[in-house]
Biopython code that builds the backbone (N, CA, C, O; Angstrom):
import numpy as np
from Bio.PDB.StructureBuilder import StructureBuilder

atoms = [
    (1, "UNK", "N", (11.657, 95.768, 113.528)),
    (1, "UNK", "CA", (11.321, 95.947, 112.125)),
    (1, "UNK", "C", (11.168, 97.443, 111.872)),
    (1, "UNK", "O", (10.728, 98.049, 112.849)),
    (2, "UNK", "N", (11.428, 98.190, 110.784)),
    (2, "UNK", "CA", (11.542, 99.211, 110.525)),
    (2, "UNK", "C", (10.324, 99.018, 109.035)),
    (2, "UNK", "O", (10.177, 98.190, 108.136)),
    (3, "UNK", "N", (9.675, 100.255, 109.438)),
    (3, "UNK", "CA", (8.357, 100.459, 108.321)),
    (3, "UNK", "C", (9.089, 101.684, 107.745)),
    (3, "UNK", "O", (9.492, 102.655, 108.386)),
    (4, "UNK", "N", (9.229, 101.385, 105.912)),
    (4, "UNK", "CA", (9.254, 102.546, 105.022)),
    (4, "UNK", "C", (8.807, 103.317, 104.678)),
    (4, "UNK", "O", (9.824, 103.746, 104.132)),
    (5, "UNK", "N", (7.876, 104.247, 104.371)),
    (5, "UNK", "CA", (7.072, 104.743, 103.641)),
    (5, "UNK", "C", (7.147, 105.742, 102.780)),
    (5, "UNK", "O", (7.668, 106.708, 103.337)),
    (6, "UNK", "N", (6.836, 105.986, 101.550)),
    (6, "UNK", "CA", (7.173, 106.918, 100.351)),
    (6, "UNK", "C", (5.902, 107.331, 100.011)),
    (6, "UNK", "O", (5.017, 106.480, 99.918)),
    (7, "UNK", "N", (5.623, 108.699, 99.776)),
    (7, "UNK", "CA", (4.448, 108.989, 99.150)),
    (7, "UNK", "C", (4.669, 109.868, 97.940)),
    (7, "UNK", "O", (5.348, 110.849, 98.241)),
    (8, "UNK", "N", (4.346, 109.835, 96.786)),
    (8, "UNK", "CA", (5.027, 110.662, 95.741)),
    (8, "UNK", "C", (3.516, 111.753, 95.336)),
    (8, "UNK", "O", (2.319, 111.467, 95.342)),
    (9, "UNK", "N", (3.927, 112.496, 95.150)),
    (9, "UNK", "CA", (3.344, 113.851, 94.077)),
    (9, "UNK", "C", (3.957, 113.755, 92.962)),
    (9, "UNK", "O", (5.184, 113.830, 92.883)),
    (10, "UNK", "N", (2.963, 113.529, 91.680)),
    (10, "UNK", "CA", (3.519, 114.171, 90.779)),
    (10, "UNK", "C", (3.545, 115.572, 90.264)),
    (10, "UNK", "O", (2.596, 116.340, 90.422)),
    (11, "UNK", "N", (4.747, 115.921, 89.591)),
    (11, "UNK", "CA", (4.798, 117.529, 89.374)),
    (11, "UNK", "C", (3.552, 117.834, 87.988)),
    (11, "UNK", "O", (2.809, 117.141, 87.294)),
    (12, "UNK", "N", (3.845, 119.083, 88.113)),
    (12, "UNK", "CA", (2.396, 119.814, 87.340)),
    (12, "UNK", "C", (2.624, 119.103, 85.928)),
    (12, "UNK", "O", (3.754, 118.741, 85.599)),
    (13, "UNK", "N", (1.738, 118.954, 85.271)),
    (13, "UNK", "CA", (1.493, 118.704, 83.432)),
    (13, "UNK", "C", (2.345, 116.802, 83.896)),
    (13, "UNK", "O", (2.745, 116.081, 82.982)),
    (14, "UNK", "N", (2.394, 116.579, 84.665)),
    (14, "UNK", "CA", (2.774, 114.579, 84.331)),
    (14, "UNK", "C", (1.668, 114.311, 84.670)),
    (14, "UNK", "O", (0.823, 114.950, 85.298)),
    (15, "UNK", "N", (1.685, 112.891, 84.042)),
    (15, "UNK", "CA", (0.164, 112.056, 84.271)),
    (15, "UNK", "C", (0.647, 110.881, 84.152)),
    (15, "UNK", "O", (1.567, 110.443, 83.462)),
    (16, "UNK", "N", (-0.318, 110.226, 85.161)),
    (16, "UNK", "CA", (0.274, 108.667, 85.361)),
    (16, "UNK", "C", (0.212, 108.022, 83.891)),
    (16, "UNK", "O", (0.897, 107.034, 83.626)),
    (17, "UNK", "N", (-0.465, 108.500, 83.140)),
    (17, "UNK", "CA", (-0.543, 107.876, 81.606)),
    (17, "UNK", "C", (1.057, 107.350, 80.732)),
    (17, "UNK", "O", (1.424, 106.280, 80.247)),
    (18, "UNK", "N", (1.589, 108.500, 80.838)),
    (18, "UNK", "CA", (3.287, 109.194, 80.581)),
    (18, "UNK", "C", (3.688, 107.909, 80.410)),
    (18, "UNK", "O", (3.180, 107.066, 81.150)),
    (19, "UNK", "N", (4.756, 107.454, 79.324)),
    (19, "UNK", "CA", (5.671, 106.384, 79.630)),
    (19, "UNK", "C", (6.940, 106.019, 80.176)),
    (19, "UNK", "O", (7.553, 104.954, 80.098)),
    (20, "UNK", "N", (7.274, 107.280, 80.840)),
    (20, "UNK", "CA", (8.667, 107.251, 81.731)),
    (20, "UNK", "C", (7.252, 107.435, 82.865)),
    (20, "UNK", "O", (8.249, 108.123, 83.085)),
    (21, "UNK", "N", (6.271, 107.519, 83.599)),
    (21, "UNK", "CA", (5.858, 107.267, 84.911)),
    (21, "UNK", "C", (5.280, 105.978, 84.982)),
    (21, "UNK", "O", (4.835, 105.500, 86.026)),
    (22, "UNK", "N", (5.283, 105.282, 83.635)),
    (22, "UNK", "CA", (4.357, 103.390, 84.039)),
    (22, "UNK", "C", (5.812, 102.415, 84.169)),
    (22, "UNK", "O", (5.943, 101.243, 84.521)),
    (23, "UNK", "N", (7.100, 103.720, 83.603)),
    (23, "UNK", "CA", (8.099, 102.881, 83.320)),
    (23, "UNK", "C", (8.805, 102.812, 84.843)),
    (23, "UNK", "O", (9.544, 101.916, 85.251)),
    (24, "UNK", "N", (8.374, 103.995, 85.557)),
    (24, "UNK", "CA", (9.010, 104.320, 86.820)),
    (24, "UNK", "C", (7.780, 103.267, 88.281)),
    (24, "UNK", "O", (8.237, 102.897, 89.362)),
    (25, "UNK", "N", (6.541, 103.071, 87.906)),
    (25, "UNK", "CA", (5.802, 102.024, 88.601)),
    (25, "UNK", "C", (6.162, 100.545, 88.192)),
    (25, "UNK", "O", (6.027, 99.633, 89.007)),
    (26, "UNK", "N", (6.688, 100.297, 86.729)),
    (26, "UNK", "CA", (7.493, 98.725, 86.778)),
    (26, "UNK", "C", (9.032, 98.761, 87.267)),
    (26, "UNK", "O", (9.572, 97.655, 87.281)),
    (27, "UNK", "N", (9.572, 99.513, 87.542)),
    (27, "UNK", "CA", (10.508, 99.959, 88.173)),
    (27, "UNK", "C", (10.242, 99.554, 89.957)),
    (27, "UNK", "O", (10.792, 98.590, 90.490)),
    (28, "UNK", "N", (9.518, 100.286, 90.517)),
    (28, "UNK", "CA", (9.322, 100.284, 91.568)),
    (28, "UNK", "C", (8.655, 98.606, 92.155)),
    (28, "UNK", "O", (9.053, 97.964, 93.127)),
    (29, "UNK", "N", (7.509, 98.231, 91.143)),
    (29, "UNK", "CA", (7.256, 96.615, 91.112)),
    (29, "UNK", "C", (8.245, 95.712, 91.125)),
    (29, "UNK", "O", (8.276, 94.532, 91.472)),
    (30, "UNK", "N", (8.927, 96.333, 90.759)),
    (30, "UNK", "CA", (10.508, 95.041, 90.648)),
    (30, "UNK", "C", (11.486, 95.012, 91.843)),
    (30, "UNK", "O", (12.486, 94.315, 92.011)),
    (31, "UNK", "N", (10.905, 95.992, 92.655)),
    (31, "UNK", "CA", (12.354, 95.714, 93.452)),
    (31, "UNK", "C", (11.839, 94.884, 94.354)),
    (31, "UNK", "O", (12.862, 94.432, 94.868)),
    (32, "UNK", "N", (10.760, 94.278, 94.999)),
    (32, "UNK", "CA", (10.380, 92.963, 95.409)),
    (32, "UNK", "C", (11.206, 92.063, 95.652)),
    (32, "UNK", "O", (11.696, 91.619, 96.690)),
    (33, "UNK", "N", (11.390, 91.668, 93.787)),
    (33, "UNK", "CA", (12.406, 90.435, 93.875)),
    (33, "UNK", "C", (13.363, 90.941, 93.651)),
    (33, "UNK", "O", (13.933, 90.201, 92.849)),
    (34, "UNK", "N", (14.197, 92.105, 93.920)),
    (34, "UNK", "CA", (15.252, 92.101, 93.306)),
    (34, "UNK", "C", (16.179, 92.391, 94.692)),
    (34, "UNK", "O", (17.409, 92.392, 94.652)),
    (35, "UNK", "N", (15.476, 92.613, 95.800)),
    (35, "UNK", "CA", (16.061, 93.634, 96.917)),
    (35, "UNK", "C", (16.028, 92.343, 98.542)),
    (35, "UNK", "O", (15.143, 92.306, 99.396)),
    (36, "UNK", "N", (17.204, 91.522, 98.480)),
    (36, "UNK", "CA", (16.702, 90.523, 99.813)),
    (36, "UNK", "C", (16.102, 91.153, 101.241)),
    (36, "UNK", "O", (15.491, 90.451, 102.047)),
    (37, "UNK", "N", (16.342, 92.459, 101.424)),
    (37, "UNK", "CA", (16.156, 93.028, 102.704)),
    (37, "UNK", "C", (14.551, 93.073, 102.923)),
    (37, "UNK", "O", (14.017, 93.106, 104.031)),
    (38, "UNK", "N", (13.732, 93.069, 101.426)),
    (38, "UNK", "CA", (12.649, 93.970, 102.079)),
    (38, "UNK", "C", (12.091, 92.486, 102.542)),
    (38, "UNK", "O", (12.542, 91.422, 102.118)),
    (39, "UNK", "N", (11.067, 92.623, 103.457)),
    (39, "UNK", "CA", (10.403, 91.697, 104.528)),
    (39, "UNK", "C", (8.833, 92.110, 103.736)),
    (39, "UNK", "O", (8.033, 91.184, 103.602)),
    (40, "UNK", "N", (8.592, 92.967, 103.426)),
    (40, "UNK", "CA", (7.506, 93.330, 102.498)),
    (40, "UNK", "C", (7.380, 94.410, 101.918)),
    (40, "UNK", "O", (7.952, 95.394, 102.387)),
    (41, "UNK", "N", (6.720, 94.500, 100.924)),
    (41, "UNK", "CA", (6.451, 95.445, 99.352)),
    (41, "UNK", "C", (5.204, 96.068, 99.106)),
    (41, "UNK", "O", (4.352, 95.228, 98.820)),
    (42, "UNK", "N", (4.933, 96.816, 99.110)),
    (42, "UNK", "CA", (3.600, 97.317, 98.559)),
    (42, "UNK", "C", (3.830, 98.705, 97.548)),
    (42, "UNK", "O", (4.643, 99.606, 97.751)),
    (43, "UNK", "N", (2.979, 98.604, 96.542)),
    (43, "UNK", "CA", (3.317, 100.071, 95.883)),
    (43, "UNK", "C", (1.796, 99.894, 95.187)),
    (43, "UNK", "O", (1.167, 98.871, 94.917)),
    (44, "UNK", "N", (1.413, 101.552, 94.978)),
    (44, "UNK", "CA", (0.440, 101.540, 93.871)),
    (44, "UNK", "C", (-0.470, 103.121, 94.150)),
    (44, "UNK", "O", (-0.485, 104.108, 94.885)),
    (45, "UNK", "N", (-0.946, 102.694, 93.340)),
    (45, "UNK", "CA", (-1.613, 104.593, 93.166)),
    (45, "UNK", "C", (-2.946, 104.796, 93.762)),
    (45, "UNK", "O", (-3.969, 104.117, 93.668)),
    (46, "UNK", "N", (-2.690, 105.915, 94.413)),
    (46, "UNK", "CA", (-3.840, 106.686, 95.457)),
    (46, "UNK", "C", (-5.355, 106.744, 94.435)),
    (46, "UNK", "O", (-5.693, 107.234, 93.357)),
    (47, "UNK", "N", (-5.840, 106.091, 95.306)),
    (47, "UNK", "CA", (-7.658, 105.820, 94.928)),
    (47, "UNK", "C", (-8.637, 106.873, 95.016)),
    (47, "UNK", "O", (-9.812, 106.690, 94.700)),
    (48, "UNK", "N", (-8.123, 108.122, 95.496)),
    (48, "UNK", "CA", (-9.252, 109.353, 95.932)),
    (48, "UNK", "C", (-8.467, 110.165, 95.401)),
    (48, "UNK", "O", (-7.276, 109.978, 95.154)),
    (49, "UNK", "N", (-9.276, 111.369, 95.144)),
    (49, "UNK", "CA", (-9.355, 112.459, 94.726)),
    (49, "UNK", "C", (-9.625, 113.512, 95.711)),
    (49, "UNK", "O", (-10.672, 114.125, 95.921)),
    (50, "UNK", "N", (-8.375, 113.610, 96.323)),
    (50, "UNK", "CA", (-8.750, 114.498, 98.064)),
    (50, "UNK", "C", (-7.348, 115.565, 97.432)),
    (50, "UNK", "O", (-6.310, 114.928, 97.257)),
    (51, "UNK", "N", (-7.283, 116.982, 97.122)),
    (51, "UNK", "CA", (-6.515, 117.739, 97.607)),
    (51, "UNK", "C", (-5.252, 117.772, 98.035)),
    (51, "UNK", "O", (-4.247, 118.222, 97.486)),
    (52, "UNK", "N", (-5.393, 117.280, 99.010)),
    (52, "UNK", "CA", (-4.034, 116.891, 100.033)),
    (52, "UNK", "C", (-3.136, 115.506, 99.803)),
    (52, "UNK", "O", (-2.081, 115.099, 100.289)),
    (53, "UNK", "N", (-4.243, 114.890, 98.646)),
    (53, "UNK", "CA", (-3.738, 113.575, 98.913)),
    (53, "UNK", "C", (-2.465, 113.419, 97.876)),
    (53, "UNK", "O", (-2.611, 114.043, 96.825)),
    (54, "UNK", "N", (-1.267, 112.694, 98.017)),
    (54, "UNK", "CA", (-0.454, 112.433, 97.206)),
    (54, "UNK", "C", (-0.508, 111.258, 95.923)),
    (54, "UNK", "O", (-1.514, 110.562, 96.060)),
    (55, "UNK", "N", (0.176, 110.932, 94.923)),
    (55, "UNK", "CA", (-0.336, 110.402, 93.676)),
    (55, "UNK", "C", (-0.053, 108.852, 93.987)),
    (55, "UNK", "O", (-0.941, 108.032, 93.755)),
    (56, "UNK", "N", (1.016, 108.508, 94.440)),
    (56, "UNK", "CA", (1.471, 107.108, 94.656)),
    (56, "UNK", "C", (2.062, 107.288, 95.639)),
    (56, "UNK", "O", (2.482, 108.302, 96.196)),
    (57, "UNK", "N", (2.114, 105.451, 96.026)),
    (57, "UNK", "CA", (2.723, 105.302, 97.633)),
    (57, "UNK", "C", (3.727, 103.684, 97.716)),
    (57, "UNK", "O", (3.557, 102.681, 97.022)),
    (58, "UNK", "N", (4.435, 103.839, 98.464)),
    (58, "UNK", "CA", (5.316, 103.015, 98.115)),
    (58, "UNK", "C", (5.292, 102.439, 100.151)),
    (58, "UNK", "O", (5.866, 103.127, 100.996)),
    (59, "UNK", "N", (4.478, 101.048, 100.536)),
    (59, "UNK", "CA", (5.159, 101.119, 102.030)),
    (59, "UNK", "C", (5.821, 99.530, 102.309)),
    (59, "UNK", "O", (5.159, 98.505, 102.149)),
    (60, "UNK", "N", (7.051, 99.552, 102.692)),
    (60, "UNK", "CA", (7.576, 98.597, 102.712)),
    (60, "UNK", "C", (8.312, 98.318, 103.995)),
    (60, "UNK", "O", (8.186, 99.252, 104.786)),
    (61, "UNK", "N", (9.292, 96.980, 104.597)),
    (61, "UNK", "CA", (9.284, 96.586, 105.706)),
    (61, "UNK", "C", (10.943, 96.060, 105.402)),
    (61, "UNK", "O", (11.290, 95.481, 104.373)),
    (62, "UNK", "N", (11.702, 96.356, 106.369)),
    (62, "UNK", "CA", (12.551, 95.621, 106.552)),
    (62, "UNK", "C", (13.141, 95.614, 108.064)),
    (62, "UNK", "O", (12.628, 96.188, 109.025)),
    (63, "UNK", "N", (14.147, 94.960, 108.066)),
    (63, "UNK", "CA", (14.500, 93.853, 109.800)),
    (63, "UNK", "C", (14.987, 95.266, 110.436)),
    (63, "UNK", "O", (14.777, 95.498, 111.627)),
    (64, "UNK", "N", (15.511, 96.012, 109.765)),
    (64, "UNK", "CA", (16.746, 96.918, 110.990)),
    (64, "UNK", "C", (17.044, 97.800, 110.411)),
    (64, "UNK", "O", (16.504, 97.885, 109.308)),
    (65, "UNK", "N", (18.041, 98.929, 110.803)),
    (65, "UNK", "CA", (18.561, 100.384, 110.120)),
    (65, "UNK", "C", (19.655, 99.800, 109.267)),
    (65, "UNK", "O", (19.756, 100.507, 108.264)),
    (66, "UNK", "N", (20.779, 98.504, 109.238)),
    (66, "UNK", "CA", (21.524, 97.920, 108.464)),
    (66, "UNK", "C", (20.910, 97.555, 107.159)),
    (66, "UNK", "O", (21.270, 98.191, 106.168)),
    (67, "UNK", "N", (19.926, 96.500, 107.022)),
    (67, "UNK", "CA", (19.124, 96.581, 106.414)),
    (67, "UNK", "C", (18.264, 97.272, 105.635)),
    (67, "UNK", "O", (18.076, 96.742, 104.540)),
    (68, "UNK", "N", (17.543, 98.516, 105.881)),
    (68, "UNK", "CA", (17.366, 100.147, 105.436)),
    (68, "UNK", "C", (18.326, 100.498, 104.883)),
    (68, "UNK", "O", (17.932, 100.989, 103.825)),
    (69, "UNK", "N", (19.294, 100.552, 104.932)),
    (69, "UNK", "CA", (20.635, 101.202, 104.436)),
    (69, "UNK", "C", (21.091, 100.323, 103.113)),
    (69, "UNK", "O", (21.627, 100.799, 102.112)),
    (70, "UNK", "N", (20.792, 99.072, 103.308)),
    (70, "UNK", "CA", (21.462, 98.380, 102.248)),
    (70, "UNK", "C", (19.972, 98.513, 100.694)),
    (70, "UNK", "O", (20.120, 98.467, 99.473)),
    (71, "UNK", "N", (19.065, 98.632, 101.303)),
    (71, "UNK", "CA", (18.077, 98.674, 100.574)),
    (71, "UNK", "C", (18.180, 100.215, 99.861)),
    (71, "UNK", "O", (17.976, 100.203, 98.647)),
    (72, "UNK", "N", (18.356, 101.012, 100.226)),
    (72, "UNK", "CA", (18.728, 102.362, 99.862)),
    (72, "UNK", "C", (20.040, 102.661, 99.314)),
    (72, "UNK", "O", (20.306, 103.829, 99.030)),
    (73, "UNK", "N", (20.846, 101.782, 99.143)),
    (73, "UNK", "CA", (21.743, 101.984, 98.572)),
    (73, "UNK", "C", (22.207, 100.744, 97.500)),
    (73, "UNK", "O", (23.314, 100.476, 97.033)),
    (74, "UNK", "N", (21.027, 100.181, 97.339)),
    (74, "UNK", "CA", (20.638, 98.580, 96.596)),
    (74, "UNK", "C", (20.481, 100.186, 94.859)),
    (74, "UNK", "O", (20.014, 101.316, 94.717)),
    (75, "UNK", "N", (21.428, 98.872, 93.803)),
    (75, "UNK", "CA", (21.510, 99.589, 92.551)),
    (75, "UNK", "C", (20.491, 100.108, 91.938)),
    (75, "UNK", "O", (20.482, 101.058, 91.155)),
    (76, "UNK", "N", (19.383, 99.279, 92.419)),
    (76, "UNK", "CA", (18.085, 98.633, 91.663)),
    (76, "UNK", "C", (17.105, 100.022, 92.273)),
    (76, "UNK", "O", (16.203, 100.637, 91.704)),
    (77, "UNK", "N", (17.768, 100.223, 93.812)),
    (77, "UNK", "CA", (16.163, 101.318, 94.451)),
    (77, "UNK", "C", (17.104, 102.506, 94.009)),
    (77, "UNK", "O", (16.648, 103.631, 94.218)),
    (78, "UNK", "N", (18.374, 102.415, 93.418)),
    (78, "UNK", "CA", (19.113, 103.485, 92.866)),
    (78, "UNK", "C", (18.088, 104.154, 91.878)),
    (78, "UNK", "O", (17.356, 105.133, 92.024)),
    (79, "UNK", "N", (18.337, 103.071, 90.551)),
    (79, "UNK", "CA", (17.378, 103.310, 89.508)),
    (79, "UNK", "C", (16.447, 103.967, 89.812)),
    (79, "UNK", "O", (16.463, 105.198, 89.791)),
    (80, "UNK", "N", (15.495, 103.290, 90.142)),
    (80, "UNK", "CA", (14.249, 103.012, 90.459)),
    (80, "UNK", "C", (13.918, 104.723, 90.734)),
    (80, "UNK", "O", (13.095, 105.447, 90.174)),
    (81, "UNK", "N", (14.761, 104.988, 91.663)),
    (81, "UNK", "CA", (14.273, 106.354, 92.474)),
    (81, "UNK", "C", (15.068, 107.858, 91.105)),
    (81, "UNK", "O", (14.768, 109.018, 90.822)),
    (82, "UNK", "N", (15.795, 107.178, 90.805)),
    (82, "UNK", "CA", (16.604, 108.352, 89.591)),
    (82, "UNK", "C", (14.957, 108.492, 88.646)),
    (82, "UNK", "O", (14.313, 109.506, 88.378)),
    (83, "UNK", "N", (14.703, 107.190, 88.359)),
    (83, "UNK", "CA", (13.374, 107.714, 87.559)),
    (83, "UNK", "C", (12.495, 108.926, 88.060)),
    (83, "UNK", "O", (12.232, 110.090, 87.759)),
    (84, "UNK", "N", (12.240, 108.101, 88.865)),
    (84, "UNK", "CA", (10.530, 109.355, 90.371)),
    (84, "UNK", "C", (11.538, 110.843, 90.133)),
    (84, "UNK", "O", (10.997, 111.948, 90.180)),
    (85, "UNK", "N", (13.132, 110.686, 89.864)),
    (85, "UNK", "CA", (13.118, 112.413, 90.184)),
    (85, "UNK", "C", (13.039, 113.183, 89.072)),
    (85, "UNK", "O", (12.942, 114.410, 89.055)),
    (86, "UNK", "N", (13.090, 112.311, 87.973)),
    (86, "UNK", "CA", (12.637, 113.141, 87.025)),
    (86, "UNK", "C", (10.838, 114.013, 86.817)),
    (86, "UNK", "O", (10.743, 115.052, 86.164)),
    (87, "UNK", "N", (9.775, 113.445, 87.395)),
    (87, "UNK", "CA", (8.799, 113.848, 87.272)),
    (87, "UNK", "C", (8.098, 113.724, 88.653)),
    (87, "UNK", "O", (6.899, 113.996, 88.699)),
    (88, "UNK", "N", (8.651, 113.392, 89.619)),
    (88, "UNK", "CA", (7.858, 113.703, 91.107)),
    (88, "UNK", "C", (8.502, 114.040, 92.274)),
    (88, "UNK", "O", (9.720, 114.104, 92.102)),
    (89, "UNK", "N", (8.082, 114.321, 93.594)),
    (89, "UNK", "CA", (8.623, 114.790, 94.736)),
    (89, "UNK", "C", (8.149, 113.791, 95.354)),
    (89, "UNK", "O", (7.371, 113.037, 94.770)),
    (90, "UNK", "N", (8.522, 113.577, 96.669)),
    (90, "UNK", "CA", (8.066, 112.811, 97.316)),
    (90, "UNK", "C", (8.718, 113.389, 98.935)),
    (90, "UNK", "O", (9.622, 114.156, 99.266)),
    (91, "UNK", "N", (7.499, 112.379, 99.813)),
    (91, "UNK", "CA", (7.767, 112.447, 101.389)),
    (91, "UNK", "C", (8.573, 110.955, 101.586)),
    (91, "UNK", "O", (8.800, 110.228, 100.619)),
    (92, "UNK", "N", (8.910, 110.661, 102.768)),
    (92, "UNK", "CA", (9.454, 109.680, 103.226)),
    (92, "UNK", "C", (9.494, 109.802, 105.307)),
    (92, "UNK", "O", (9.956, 110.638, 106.083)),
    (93, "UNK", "N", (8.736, 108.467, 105.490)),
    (93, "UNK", "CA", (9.131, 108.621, 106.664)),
    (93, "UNK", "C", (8.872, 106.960, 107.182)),
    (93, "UNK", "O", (7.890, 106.261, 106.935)),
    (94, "UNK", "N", (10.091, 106.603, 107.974)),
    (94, "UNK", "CA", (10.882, 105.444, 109.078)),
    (94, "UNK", "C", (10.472, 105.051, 110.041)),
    (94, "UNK", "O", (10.582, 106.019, 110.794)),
    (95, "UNK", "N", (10.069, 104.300, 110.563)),
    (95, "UNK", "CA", (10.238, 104.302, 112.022)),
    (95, "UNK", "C", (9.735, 102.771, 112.610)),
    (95, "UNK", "O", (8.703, 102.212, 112.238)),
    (96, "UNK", "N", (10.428, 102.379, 113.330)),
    (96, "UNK", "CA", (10.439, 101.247, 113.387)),
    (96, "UNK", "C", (8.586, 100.721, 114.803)),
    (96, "UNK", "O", (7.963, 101.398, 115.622)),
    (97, "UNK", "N", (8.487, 99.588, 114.434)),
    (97, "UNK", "CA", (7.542, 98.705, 114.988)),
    (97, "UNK", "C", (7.831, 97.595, 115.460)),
    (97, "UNK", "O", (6.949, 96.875, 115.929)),
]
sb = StructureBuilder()
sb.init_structure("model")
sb.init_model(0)
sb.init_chain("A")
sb.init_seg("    ")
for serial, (resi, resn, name, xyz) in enumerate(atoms, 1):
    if name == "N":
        sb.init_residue(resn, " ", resi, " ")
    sb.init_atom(name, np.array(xyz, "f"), 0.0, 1.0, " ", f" {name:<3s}", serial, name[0])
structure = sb.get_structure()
């Protein structure tokens, strides 16, 4: 199994308030059902107020690197992610369990 993980920053002057960033978290809620690979879904926004910490997090599960690949190149995590680049950066890191 291969673990996903996304952590986003948003850039200076956005706020989760914004309606292209609640539009880009029902975005990200949807690919659940929309994506057969993932094995599991989680998304939602960072609870502390730490510095270092990033704004939202996205960690999800699928079977294999075939799988990863199809999910990343799925229309839907297309979208999904064209939104986040309009107003955030993000980390990403793989690795299987």
């Amino acid at each position: 199994m291969i673990r996903h993980l996304v952590l986003f920053k948003l850039n200076d002057g956005v706020s989760r308030d914004e309606e292209r960033v609640r539009a880009g978290v029902r975005a990200f809620a949807a690919l659940e059902k929309e994506i057969p690979e993932l094995m599991s879904w989680e998304c939602a926004w960072n609870i502390t107020d730490r510095p270092i910490a990033y704004d939202f997090a996205v960690n999800s599960a699928v079977a294999d690197t075939d799988a990863l690949q199809r999910y990343l190149e799925h229309p839907a995590h297309q979208a999904a992610a064209a939104q986040w680049r309009e107003f955030a950066t993000w980390v990403i890191a793989d690795y299987e369990v």
